[in-house]
N, C-alpha and C positions, 0 to 999 in steps of 0.2 A: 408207190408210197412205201415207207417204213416207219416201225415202230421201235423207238430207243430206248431203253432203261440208262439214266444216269449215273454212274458209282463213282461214288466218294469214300470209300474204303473200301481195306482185301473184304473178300467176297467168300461165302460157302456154298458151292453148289453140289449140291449132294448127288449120286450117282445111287446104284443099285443095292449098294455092300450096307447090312444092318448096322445099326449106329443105338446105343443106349448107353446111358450115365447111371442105370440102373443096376448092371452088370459088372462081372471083371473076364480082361481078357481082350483079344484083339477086338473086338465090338464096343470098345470103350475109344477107340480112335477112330474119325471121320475127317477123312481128305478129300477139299475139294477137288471136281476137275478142271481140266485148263478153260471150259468152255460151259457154260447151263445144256442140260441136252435140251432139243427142242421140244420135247411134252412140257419141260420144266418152264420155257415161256409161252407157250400155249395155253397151261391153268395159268399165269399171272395175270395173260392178258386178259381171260374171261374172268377172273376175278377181278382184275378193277373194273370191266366192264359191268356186272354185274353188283358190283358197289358204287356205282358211280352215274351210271344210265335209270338202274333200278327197272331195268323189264322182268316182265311173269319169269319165274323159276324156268329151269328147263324141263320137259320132259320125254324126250327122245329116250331114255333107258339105256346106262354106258357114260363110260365117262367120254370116250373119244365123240361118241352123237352129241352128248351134250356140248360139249364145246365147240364141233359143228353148229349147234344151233344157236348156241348164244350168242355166238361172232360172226354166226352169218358164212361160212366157209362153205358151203353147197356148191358152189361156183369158183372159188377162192382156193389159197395155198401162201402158206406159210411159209418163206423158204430162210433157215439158216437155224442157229444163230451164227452172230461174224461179231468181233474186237473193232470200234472206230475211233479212232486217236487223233481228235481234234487240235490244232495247235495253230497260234497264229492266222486263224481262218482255215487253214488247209487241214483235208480231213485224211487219214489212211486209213486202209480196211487191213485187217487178218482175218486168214479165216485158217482152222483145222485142220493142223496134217498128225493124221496117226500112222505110225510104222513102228512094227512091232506092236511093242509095250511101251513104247515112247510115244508122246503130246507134244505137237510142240502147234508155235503160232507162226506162219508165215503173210508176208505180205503180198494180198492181191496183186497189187500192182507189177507185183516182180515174176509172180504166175504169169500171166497173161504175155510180159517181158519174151519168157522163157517158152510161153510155146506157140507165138503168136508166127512164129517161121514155119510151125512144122504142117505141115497139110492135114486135113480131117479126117484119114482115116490112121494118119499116124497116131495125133493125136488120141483118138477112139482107144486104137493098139495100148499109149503109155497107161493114162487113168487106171483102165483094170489094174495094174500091174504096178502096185504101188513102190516096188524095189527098184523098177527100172523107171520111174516119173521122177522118184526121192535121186535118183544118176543122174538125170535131167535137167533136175534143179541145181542139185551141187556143180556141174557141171559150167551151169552159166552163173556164177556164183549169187543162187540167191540164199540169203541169211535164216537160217531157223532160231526162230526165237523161243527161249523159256523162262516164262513167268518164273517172280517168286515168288514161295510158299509162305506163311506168317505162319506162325504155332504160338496157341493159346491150350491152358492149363484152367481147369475149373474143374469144381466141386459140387454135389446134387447138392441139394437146399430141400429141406420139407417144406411141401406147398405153403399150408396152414400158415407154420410159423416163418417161413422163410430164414431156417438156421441150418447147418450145415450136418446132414443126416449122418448120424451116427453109422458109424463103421465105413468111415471114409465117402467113396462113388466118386472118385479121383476119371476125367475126363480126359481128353485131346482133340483138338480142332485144329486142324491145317488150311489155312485159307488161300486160294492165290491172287495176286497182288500185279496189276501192270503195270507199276508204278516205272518199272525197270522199262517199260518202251517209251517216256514222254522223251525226248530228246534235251527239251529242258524243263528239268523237277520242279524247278523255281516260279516256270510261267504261270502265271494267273489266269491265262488264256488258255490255259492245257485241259481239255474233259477227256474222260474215257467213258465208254460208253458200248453195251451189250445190244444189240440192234440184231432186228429179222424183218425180211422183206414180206410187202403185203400184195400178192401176184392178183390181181382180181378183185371183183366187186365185191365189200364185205363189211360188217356194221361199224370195224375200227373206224373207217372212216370219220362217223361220225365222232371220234375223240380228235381229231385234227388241230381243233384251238384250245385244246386245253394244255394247259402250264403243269406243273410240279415236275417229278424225277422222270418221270415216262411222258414222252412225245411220239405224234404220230405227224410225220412229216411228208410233204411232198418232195422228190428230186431236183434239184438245180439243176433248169433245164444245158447247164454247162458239165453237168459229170456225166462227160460220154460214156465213162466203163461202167455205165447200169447194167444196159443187154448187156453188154459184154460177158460183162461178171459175170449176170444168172447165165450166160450159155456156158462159161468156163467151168463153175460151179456142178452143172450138171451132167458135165462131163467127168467130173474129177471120181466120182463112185464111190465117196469115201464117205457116206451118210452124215455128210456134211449138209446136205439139200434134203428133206424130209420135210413131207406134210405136216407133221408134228414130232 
């Protein structure tokens, strides 16, 4: 199974770097990154779980126990997040290629493409080695793709009155947008969508029929590149696959 968030517009997914509207100085800018890290859908998913199911509080002590306990992960793993670019019925996966100080998004399909020739302990060999995997890839031409960033400009406001506080608190927010992967902009049928897989027995389960922006779905018993994926994924070493 998997669990999808739906976006309908650029996104901010915050990463580690202090962000205030309070301040002046590079702490007044917050850029999303290419991808939510996986803590960042791990508390969603236990918060809507726990607005939505309404069980006892947690009390395991910690945040990572707690969210073990409320989703039931004792047994279970989370694995990703991965980009799905729905269109026309046909779905495409990205998932996370860092190199360097560069993000970018490549597609599943064209991984698997590119190293489905090579033997497993070759394989094993590139992953570490992310200089010589990124050869690899260019090599049997698969495409990297980069999102685009949106930027927004705002202003603090005092709570109270909600008027625009004195002596400026001038902001930035850079969001990124995948708008630039639907093939066609125009389709009606086009979703994109933020997904992590549900490896094992776990309470998401239980949200399976429920509707709004976040689904928990079962696989089509015709997408062969499930296992596949999670094996490719787990090889790749690029903390792209993580608990949380």
């Amino acid at each position: 199974m998997y669990a999808l968030f739906k976006l309908q517009e650029p996104m901010l997914f915050r990463g580690s770097m202090e962000f205030s509207p309070n301040v002046r100085g590079p702490k007044t800018i917050a850029t999303s990154l290419i991808l939510p890290t996986p803590s960042t859908i791990a508390g969603a998913l236990a918060t809507f779980y726990l607005e939505t199911q309404k069980p006892n509080l947690p009390q395991a002590g910690g945040w990572e126990r707690d969210v073990v306990e409320v989703l039931g992960l004792d047994e279970a793993q989370l694995k990703g997040p991965y980009l799905i670019v729905e269109q026309e019925g046909e779905e495409e996966l990205y998932i996370q290629f860092e190199d360097k100080d560069e993000q970018h998004l490549v597609k599943f399909s064209e991984i698997v493409r590119a190293l489905q020739s090579l033997d497993q302990d070759l394989r094993d060999s590139l992953v570490v080695k992310k200089k010589k995997l990124r050869e690899l890839l260019e090599d049997n031409h698969v495409e990297f793709y980069q999102p685009t960033f949106t930027e927004r400009v705002g202003t603090r406001l005092e709570r109270l009155h909600k008027r625009v506080k004195e002596g400026g608190g001038l902001y930035t927010i850079r969001m990124v947008d995948y708008s630039v992967l639907r093939s066609n902009k125009e389709s009606k049928k086009s979703n994109l969508s933020v997904a992590v897989d549900i490896c094992g027995r776990s309470k998401l389960f239980e949200l399976e029929k429920r509707g709004g922006r976040l689904k928990v779905r079962r696989r089509r018993k015709d997408f062969a590149a499930c296992n596949q994926r999670r094996r490719t994924l787990d090889l790749k070493g690029q903390q792209i696959v993580n608990r949380f």
